[in-house]
C-alpha positions as CSV (number, residue, x, y, z in Angstrom):
1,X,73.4,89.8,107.4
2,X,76.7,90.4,105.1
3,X,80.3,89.9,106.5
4,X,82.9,92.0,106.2
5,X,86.5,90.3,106.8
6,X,89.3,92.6,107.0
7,X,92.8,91.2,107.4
8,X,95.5,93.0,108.5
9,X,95.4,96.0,111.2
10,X,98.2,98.2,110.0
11,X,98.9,101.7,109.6
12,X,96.5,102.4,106.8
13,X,93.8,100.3,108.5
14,X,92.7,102.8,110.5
15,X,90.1,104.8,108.4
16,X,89.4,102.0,106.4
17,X,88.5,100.2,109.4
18,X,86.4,103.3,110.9
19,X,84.0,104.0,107.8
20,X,82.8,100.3,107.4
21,X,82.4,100.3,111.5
22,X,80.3,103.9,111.0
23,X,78.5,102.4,108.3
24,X,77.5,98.9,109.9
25,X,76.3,101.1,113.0
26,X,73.8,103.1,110.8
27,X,72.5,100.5,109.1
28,X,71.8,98.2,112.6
29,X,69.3,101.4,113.4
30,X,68.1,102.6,110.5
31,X,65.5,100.4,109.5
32,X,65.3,100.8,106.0
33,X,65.5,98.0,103.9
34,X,69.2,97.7,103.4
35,X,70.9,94.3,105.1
36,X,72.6,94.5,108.3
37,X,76.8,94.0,108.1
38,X,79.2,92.5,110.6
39,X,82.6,93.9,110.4
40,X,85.3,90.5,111.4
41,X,88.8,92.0,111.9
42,X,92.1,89.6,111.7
43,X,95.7,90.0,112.4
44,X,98.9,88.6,113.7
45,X,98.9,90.4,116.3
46,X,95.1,90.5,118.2
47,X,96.0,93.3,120.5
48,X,96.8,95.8,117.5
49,X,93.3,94.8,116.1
50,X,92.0,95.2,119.5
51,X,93.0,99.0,119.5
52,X,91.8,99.7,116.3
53,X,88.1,98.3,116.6
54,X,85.3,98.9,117.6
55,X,83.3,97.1,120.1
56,X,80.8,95.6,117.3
57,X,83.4,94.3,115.7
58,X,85.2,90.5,115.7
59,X,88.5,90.1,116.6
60,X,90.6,86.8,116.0
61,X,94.2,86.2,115.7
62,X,95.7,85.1,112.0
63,X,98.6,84.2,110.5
64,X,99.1,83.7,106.5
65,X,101.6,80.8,106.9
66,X,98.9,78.6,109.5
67,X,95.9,79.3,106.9
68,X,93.0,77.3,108.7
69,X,91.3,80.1,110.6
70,X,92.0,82.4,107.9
71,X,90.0,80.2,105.5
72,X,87.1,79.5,108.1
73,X,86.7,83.5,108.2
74,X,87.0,83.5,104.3
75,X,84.2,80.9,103.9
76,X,82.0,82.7,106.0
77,X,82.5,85.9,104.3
78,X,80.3,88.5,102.0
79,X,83.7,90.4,100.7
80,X,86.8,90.1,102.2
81,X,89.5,93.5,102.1
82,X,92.8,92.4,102.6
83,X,95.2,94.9,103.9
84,X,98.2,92.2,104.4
85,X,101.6,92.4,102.8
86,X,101.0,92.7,98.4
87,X,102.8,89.3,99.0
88,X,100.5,87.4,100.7
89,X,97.4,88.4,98.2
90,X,97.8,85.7,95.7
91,X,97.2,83.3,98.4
92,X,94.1,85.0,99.9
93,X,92.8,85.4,96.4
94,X,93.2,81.4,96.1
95,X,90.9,81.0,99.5
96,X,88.1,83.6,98.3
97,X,88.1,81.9,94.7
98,X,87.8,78.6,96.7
99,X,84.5,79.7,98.7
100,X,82.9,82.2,95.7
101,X,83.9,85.8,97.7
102,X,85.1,88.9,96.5
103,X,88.8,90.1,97.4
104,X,89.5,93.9,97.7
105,X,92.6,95.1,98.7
106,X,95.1,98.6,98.0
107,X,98.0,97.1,96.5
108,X,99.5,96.4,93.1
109,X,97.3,94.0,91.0
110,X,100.4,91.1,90.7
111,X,100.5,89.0,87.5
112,X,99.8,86.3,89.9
113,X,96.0,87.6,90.6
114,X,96.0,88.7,86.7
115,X,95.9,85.3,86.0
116,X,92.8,84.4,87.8
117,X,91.0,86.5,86.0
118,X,89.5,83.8,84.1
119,X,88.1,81.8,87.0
120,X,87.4,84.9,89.0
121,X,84.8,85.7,85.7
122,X,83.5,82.0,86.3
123,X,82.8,82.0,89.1
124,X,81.2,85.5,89.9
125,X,84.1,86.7,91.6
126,X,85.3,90.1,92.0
127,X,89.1,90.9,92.9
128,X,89.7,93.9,92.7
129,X,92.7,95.5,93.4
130,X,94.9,99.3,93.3
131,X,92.1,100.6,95.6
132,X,93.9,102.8,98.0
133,X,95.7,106.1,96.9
134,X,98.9,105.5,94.8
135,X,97.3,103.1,93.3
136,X,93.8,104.1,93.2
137,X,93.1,107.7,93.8
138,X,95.1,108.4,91.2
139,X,93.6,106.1,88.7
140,X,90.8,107.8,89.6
141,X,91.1,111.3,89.5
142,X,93.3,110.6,86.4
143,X,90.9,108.5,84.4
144,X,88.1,110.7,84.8
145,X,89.9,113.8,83.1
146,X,90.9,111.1,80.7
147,X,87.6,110.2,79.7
148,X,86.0,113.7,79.8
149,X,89.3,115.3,77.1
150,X,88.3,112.1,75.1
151,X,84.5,112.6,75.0
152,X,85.2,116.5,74.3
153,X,86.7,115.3,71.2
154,X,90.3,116.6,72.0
155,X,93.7,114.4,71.7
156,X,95.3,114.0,75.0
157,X,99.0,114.4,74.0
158,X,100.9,113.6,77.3
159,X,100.4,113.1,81.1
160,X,102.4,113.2,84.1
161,X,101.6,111.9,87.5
162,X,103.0,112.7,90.8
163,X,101.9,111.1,94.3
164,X,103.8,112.0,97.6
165,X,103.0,111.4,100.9
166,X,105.2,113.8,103.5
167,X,104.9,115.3,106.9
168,X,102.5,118.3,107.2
169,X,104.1,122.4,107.3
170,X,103.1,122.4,110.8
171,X,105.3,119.0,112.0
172,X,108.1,119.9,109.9
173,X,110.9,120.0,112.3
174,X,114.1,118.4,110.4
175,X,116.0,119.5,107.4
176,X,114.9,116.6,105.2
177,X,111.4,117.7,105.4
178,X,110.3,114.1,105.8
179,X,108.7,111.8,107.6
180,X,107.6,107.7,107.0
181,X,103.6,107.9,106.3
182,X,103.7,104.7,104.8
183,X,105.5,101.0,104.6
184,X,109.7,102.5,105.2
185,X,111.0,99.4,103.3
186,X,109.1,100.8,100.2
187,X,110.7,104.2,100.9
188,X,114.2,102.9,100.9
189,X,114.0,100.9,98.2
190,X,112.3,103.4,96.1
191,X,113.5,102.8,92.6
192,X,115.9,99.8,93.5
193,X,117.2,97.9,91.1
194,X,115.7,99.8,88.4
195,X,115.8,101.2,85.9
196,X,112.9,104.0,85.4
197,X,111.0,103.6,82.3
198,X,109.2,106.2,80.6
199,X,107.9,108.0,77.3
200,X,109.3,111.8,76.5
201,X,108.1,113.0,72.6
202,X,107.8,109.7,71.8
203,X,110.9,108.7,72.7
204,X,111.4,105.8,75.0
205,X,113.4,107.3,78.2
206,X,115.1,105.4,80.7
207,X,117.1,106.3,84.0
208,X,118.9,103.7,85.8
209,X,118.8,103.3,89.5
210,X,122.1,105.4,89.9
211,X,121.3,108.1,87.9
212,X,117.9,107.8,89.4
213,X,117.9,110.7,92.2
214,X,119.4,113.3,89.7
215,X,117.2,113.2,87.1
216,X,114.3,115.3,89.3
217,X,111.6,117.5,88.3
218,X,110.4,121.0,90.0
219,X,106.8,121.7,90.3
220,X,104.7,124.7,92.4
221,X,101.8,123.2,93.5
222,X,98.9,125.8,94.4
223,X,98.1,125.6,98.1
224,X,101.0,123.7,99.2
225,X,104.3,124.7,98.1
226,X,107.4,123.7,96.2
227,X,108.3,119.8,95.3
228,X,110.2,117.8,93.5
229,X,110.0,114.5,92.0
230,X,111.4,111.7,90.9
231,X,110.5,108.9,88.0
232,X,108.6,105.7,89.5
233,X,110.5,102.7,88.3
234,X,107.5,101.8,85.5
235,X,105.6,104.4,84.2
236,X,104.6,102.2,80.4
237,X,102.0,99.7,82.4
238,X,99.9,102.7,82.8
239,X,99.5,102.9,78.8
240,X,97.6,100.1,79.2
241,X,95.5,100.7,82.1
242,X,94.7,104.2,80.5
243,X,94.2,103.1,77.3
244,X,96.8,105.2,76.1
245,X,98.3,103.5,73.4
246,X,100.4,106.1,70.9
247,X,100.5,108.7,73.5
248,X,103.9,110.6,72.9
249,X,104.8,111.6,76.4
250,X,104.2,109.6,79.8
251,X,105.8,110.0,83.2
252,X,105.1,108.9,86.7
253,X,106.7,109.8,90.0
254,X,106.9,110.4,93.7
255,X,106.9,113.7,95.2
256,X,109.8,115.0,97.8
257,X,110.5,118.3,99.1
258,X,113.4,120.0,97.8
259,X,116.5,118.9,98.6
260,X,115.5,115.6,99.7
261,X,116.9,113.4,96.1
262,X,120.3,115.3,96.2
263,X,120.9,114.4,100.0
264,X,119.3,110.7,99.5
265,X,121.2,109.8,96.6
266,X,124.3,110.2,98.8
267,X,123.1,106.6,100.6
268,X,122.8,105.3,96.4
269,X,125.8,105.9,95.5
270,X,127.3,104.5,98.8
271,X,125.6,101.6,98.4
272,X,123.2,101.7,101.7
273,X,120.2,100.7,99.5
274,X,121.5,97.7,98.2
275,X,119.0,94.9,99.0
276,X,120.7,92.3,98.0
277,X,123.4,90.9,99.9
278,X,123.8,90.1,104.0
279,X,126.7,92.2,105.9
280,X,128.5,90.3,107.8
281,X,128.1,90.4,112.1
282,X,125.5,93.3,111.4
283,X,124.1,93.0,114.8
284,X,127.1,94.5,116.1
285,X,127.9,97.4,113.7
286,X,127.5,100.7,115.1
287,X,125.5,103.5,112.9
288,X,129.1,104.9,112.1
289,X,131.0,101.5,111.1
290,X,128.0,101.0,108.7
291,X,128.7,103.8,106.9
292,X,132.6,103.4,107.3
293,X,132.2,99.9,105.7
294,X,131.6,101.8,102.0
295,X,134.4,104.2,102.1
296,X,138.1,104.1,101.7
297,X,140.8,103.2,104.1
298,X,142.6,106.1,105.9
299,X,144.4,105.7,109.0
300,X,144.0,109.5,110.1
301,X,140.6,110.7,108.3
302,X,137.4,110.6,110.3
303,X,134.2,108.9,108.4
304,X,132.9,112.3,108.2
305,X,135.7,113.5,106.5
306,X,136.1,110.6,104.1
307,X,132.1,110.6,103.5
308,X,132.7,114.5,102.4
309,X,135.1,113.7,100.2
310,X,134.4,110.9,98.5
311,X,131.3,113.1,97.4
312,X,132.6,116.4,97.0
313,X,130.5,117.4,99.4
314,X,131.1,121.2,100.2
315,X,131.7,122.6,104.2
316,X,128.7,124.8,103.8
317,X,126.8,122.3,102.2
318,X,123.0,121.8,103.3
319,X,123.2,117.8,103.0
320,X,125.8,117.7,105.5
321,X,123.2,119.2,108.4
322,X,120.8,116.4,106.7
323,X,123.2,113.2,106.9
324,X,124.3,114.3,110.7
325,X,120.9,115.1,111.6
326,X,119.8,111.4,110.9
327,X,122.7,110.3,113.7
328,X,124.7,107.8,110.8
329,X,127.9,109.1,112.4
330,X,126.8,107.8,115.8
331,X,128.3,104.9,117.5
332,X,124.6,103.2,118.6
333,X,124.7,99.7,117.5
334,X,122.8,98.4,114.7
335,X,120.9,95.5,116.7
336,X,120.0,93.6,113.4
337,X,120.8,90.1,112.7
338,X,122.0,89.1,109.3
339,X,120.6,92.4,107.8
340,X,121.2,93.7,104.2
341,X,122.4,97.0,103.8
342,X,118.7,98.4,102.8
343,X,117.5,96.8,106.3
344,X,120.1,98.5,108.6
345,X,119.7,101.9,106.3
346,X,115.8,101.4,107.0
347,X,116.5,101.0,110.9
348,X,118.5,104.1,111.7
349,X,115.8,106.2,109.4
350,X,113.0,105.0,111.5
351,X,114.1,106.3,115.0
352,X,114.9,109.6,113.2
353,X,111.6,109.9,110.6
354,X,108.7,108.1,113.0
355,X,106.0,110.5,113.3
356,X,105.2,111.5,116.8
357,X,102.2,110.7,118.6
358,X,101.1,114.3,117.6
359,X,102.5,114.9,114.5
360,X,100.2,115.2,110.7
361,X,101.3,113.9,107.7
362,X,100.2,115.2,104.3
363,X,99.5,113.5,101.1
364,X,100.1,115.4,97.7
365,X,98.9,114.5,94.0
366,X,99.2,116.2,90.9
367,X,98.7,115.3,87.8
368,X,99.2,117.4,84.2
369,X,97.6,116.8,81.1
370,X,98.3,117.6,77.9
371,X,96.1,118.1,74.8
372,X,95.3,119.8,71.4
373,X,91.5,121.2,71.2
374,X,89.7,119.8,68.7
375,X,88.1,122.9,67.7
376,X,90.9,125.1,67.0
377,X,94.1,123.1,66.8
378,X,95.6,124.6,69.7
379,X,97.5,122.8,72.7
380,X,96.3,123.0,76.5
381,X,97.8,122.3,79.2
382,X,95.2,121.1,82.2
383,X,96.6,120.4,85.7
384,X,94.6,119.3,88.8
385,X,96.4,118.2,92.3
386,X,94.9,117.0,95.6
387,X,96.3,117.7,99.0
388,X,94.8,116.1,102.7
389,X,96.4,116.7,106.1
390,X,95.6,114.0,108.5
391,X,95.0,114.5,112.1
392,X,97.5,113.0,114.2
393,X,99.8,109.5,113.6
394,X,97.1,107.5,114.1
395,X,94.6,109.3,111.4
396,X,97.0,109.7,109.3
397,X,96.0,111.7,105.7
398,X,97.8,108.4,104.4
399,X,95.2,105.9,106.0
400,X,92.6,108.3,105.2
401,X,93.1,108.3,101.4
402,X,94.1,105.0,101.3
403,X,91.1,103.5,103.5
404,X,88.5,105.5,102.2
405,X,88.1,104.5,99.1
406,X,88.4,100.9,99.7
407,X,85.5,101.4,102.1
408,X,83.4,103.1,99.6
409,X,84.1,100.6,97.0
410,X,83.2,97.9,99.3
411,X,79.5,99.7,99.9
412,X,79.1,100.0,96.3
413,X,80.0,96.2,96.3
414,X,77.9,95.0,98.8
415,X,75.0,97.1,97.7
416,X,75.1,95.5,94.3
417,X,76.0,98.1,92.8
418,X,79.1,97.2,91.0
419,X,78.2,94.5,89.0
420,X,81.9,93.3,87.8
421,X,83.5,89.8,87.8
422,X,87.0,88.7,87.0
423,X,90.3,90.9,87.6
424,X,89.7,94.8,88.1
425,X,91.3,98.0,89.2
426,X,89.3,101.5,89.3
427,X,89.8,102.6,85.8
428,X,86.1,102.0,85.1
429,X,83.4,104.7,85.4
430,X,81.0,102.4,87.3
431,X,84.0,102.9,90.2
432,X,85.1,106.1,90.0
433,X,82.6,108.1,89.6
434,X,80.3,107.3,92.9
435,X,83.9,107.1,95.0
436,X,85.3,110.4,93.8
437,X,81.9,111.9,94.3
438,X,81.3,111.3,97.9
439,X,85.2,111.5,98.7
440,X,84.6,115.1,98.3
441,X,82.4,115.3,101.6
442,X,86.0,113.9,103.4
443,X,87.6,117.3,102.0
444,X,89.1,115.0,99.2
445,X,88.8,117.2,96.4
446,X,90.5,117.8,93.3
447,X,91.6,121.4,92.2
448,X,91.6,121.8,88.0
449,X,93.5,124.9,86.2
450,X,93.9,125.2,82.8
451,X,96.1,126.8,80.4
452,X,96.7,127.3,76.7
């Protein structure tokens, strides 16, 4: 029998958690030849695991700072998939390097696990990491293009990548279009400090985190609608993972719904998304005094007014339905303790943007390519986007495209069929091809159109 060890039952656990569940099921019946798996599931808090498992499956109770049961699980695992904080990763890499097992998880490969590459290759290891959606699906979907444009013969002369994840047409029901699908501190501190770096013509571009929300880009995406997007704060790493060296055009972003940049970079400018300093007696600032606390001194003007002013904001102005919509004007109390500006930003968006119990969200990714044909010098432009709409706000298209894949992966792991050691993400065929393949019978497809 072959372990499983999950850690961490958060919001994109769920599908993640389902598949291997499904899959451990079929293979306790079906007696064909293929090892048996037991699926262990820890978190802080056992209860949350308890709702999302499955009566098969372990449940114990874990926490990252008291690592003793964490590393008993560890050493008694076949792969372990950690869905934790990024943070935390480096030191559950550390355990599974300890005891010889495989890490997986859907975050941001740090230069902390880069650097246990060497002793990952050692010691038969596998970590691999950037296995969920943005990163992962789009490494993907990317790198196969990629390789098939190379192997054609043509030169690929410029890409552009754009992953958002929103609330579905049919649960649309505010003026910011928007809902939190994912971690909301990420959201808030999208871009923060900065600056976004990226390559135009082969010139190196740069936007700094207060120009960052104006310099947008408009793009119709077949099937589902009108976006816009804004640079990600580091689009030259992907050079490297691409193996795109001399390329004269790269850029990298997160998709919005009109509107959304020129309204949010209102709370920039303020200085609402500032991470990096403690307000004093937060816990007893009201919604309104927050705001107040960036603007001018007038003895007669309202916050509203000076709000409007400060940012020539027009009467008939859309943003100002947005701003009041999200209740910052109101006079609730902030509730949090020693809070940064970010944090108490982050708490009045979440009783406004929480997805209710019967809302869908929607994930969106496009990507264009650029490239002269080999054969008669002339230049193409090839674009291919994905969109999923998830079920509810507990399967979520988010936990579905982030889960998924990880699951997949971790099959194609513990079936020996992804014979890798040492520091990984999925830019490599032996990945990308099977998990692309059969995401397509989950309604994960990708839709190509070409132009010259």
């Amino acid at each position: 029998m072959k372990t499983i060890l999950i850690l961490g039952a958060g919001l994109s656990s769920n599908s993640l958690i389902h598949f291997l569940e499904k899959e451990a099921a079929e293979r306790g019946v079906q007696k064909d030849g293929r090892e048996s798996w037991q699926i262990v599931l820890g978190d802080r808090d056992k209860e949350l695991a308890e709702s999302k498992a499955g009566r098969d499956t372990r449940i114990f109770a874990c926490n990252i700072d008291q690592p003793g049961p964490i590393e008993r699980e560890v050493s008694r695992a076949s792969l372990v998939i950690s869905m934790l904080p990024a943070r935390f990763h480096p030191r559950v890499a550390e355990l599974c390097l300890r005891h010889g097992v495989s890490l997986f998880t859907a975050s941001y490969e740090s230069d902390e696990i880069k650097k246990l590459d060497d002793e990952a290759r050692e010691k038969g290891v596998l970590l691999l990491n950037e296995m969920g959606l943005d990163p992962g699906l789009d490494h993907m979907s990317a790198m196969q293009i990629i390789e098939r444009i190379r192997a054609e013969g043509h030169e690929l002369t410029g890409f552009e990548s754009f992953t958002g994840g929103l609330v579905a047409p049919e649960s649309d029901d505010n003026p910011w279009h928007y809902k939190f699908t994912w971690n909301p501190t990420n959201v808030v501190l999208a871009g923060w400090p900065g600056p976004a770096r990226f390559i135009q013509c082969g010139k190196m571009k740069y936007i700094p985190y207060n120009r960052l929300f104006r310099r947008i880009e408009y793009m119709d995406i077949e099937g589902f609608g009108r976006f816009e997007g804004y640079a990600n704060r580091d689009s030259l790493k992907y050079i490297t993972k691409y193996s795109l060296e001399g390329i004269p055009t790269i850029y990298r972003g997160t998709l919005r719904r009109p509107g959304f940049s020129k309204a949010w970079d209102i709370f920039v400018q303020l200085g609402a998304t500032d991470n990096s300093y403690i307000m004093e007696n937060s816990e007893e600032l009201t919604h309104r005094e927050f705001i107040n606390s960036f603007l001018y001194y007038h003895p007669r003007d309202s916050v509203e007014v000076k709000l409007y002013r400060a940012f020539h904001i027009d009467q008939d102005s859309p943003v100002i339905e947005m701003l009041e919509w999200l209740g910052i004007f109101s006079d609730e109390k902030v509730g949090l303790q020693n809070a940064t500006p970010a944090q108490i930003l982050e708490s009045i968006l979440v009783k406004k943007w929480t997805l209710k119990p019967d809302d869908k969200d929607m994930v969106v990714m496009w990507h264009k390519f650029n490239y002269t044909d080999c054969m008669t010098g002339q230049e193409k432009i090839l674009t291919s986007s994905m969109g999923v709409t998830g079920e509810d706000r507990t399967h979520t298209a988010m936990a579905k495209t982030v889960g998924l894949p990880l699951g997949m992966a971790s099959r194609l792991y513990l079936d020996g069929k992804l014979p890798l050691a040492g520091a990984y993400i999925p830019t490599v065929r032996e990945i990308y091809d099977p998990v692309l393949e059969e995401l397509k019978s989950y309604g994960i497809t990708f839709r190509e159109q070409e132009q010259a």
